[in-house]
C-alpha positions in Angstrom: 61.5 -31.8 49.0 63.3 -29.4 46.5 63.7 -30.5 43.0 67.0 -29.2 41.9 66.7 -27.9 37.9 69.4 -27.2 35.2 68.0 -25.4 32.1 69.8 -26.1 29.0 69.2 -23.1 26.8 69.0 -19.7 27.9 67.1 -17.8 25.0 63.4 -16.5 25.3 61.9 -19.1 26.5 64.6 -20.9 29.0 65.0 -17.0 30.3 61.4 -16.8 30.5 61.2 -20.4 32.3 64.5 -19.5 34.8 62.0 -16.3 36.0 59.0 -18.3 37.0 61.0 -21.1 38.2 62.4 -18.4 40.5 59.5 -16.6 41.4 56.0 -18.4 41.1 56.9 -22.2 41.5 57.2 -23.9 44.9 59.3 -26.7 45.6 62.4 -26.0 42.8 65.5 -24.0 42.6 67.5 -23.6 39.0 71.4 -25.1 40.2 72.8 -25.5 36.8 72.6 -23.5 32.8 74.1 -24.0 30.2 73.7 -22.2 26.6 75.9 -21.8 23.6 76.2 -18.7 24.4 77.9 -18.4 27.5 77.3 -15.5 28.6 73.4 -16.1 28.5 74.0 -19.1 30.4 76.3 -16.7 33.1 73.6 -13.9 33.3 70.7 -17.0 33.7 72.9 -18.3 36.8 73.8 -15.1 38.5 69.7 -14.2 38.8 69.5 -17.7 40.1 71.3 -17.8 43.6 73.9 -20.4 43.7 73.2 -21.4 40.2 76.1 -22.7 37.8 76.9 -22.4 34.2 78.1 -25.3 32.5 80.5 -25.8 29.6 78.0 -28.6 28.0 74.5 -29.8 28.1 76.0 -33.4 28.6 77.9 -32.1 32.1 75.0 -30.4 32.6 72.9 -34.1 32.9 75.6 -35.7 33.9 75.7 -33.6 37.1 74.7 -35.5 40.5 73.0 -32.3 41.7 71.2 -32.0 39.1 67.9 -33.7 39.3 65.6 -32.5 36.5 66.4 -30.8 33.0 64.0 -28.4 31.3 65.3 -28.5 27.8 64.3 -25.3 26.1 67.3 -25.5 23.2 66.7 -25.5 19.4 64.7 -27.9 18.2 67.0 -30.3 16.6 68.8 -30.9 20.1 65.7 -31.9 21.5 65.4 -35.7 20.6 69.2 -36.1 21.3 69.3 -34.3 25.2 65.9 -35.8 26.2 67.5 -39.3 25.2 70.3 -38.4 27.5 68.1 -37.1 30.1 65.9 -41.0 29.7 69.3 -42.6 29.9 71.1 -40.6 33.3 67.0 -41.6 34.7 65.8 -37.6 35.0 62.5 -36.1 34.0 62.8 -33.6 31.4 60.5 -30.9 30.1 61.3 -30.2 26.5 60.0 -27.6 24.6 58.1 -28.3 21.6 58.5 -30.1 19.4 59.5 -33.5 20.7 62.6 -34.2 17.9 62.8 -32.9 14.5 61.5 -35.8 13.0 59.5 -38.2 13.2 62.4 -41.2 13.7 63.8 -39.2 16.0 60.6 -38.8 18.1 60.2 -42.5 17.7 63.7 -42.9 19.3 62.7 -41.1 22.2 59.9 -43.1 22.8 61.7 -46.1 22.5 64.3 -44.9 25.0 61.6 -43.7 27.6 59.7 -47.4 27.3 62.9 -49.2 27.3 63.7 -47.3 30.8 60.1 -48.5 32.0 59.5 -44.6 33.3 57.8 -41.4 32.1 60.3 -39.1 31.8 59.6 -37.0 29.3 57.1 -34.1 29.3 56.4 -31.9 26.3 56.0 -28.2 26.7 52.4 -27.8 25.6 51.3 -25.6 28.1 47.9 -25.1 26.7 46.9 -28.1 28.7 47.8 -26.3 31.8 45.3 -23.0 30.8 42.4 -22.7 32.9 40.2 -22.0 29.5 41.4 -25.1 27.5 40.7 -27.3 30.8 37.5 -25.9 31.4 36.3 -26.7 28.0 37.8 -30.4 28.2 35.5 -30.8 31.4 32.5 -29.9 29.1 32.9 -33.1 27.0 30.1 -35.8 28.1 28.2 -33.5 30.0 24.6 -34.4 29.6 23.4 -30.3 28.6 25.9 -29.8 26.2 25.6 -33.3 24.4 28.2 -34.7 22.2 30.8 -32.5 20.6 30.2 -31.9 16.3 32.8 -29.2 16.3 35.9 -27.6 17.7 36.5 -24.1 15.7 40.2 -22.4 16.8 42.1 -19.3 15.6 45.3 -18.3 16.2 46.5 -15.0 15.1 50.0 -12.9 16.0 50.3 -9.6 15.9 53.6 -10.1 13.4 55.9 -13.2 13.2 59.6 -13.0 13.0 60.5 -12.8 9.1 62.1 -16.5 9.8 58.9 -18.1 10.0 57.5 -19.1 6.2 54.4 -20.7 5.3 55.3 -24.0 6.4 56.4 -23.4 9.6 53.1 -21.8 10.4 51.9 -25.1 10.6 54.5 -26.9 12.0 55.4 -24.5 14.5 52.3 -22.4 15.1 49.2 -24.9 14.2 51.0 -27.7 16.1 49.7 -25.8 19.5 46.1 -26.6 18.1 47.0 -30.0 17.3 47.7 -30.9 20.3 45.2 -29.2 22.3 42.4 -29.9 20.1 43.4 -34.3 20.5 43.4 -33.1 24.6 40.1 -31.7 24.8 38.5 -34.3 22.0 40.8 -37.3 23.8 40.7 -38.2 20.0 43.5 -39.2 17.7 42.9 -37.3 13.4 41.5 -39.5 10.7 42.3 -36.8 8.0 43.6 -33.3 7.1 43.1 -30.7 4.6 44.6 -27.2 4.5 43.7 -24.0 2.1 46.3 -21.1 1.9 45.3 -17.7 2.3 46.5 -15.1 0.1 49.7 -13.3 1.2 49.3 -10.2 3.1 51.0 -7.1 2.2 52.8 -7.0 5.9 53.8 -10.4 5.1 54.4 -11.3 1.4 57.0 -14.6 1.9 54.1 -16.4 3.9 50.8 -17.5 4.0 48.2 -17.5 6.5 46.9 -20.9 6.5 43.2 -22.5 7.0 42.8 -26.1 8.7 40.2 -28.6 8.7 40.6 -31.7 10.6 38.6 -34.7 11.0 38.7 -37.2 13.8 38.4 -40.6 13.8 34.5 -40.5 15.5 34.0 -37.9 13.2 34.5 -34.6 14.8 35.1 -31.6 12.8 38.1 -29.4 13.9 38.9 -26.0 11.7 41.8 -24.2 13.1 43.1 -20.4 11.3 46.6 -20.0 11.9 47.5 -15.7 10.9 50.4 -14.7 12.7 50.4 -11.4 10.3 47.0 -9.8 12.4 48.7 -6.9 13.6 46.7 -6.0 16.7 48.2 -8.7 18.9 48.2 -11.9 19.9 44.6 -13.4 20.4 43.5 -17.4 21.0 40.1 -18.1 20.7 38.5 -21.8 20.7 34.6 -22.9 20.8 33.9 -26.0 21.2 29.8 -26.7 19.4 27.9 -29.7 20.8 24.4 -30.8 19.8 22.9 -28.5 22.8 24.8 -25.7 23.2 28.7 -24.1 22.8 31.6 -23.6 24.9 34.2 -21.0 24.3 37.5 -19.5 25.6 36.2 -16.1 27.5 38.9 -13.1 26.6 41.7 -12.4 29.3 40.6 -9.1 29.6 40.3 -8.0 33.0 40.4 -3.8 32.4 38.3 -2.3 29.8 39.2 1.4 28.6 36.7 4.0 27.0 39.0 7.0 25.4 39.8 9.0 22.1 36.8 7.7 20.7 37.3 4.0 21.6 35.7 1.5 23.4 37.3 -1.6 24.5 40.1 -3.5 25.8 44.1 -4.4 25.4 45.2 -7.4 23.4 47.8 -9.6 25.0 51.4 -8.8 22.0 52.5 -12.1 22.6 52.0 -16.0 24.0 53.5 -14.9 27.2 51.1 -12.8 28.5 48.2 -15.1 26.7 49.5 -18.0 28.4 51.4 -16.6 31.8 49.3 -18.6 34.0 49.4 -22.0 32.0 53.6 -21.5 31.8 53.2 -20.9 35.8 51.0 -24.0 36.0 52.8 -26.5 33.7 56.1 -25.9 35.8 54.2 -26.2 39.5 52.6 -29.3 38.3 55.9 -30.7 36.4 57.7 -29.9 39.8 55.0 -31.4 41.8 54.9 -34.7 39.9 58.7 -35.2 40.1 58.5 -34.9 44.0 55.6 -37.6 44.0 57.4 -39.9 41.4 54.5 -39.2 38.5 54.1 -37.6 35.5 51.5 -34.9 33.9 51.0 -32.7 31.1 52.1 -34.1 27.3 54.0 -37.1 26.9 56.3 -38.2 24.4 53.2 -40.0 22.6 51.7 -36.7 22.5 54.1 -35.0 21.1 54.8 -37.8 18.4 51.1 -37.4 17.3 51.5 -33.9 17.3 53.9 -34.3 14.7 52.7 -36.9 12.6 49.7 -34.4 12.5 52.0 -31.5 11.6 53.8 -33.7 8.3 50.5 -34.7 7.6 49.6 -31.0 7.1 52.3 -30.4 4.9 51.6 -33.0 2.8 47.9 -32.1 2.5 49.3 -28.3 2.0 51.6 -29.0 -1.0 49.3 -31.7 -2.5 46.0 -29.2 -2.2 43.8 -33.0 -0.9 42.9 -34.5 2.0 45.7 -36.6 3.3 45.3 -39.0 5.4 47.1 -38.7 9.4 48.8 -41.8 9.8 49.4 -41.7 13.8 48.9 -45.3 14.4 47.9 -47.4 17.2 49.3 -46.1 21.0 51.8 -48.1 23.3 50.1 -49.4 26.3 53.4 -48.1 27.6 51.7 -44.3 26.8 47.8 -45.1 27.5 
């Protein structure tokens, strides 16, 4: 079986998507784009044989030959075309965040449970990294013991000079949100978050410190910087009562020359996270063709953004707030 894709949105990361889904995924072909921009939905299509652009996302759904929608568009179309997407009955994967709020993300949910399906899967590819699911295979094992901490940091080399202090939590830190409640399979109790002092490469934000608490207890600190300058690096240990587990650097080559000993940094998620993107759409693919679902769902990325308002809060109040995430559908467990 081929699974027959339309993208809807054809910037960096619908580009970047369109390439794999060409090149490293089994089982697909892209038939249908669509962008605002037509012309990046035209120049998507014509790398993608037989491939059409459409004049809307709603045609673009709406289409018979199309049979799955990745929905990489800006965020505050994301609640309203994975609706659409629950209502034609075709699996979507939407980029984060799930909606830009968090009625809209309920609405979502409401539409996928009301439809009795999965249909929706949230672009957290962290899940898919071979690292991240490593580690999550370490919880219960008898030689490590229980988990008492999860420490993560999250750096960029520089961010675009959109990005301000609170969107380094709710568009950077949410990536730790998430993965930390995959690998703990544990929803947040509580939140607090210290500022750091603006940087002189970035004086309009603020590199922010996390600490989390979960509701058995566990300790999760998380340092978002996305003003480092060397690159792009994502590290994560997770400490248990007998011993640690940590992310090993993706650093295949190392270089001795002008004095210097050591290795590349990756300059952005791409690179970091190349084989997760690859992995997320094999398995997304994959799962359509056997009538399941996999990676993030809608639930997920609600509680990802409770977390993230919850951070906020806790960020302009300077206390512990409390993450209110509430009790899961059985529709989701």
């Amino acid at each position: 079986m081929t699974v027959r894709v339309g993208l809807i949105g054809c910037g960096v990361m619908g580009t970047d998507h369109a390439r794999i889904l060409r090149r490293e995924v089994a089982g697909a072909r892209l038939v249908a784009t669509y962008d605002a921009d037509k012309s990046r939905a035209e120049a998507v299509a014509r790398r993608a044989d037989g491939a059409r652009a459409f004049a809307s996302a709603r045609a673009l759904i709406a289409d018979p030959d199309v049979q799955a929608v990745i929905i990489a568009s800006p965020d505050e179309t994301h609640a309203e075309l994975s609706i659409a997407c629950i209502e034609a009955g075709k699996p979507a994967l939407c980029e984060k965040p799930l909606a830009s709020s968090l009625d809209d993300c309920r609405a979502v949910m409401a539409a996928e449970m009301k439809a009795g399906r999965r249909l929706i899967q949230v672009g957290f590819m962290r899940r898919f990294d071979p690292g991240y699911r490593a580690m999550k295979g370490k919880i219960g094992e008898a030689e490590l013991g229980r988990p008492i901490f999860l420490h993560c940091v999250h750096r960029n080399a520089i961010a675009p000079s959109y990005i301000t202090s609170d969107l380094v939590l709710a568009n950077s830190a949410v990536h730790e949100f998430d993965i930390s409640r995959f690998i703990l399979d544990e929803e947040f109790a509580s939140v607090t978050v210290i500022s750091g002092k603006p940087t002189r490469n970035a004086e309009t934000r603020r590199p922010q410190f996390v600490a989390l608490e979960s509701q058995s207890g566990i300790v999760v600190t998380i340092e978002v910087f996305l003003d480092a300058q060397y690159g792009y690096d994502v590290q994560a240990e997770l400490v248990c009562e007998n011993g640690t587990a940590s992310l090993a650097p993706l650093r295949p080559l190392a270089e001795r020359r002008a004095g210097r000993d050591g290795s590349a940094v990756e300059s952005d998620w791409r690179q970091r996270f190349a084989d997760a993107y690859r992995v997320q759409l094999q398995e997304w693919i994959a799962a359509i063709a056997d009538g399941g679902a996999v990676g993030a769902s809608a639930w997920d990325g609600y509680a990802a953004s409770v977390t993230a308002a919850a951070a906020l809060e806790a960020r302009a109040s300077g206390v512990k707030t409390k993450v209110a995430i509430g009790e899961r559908p059985g529709f989701y467990v």
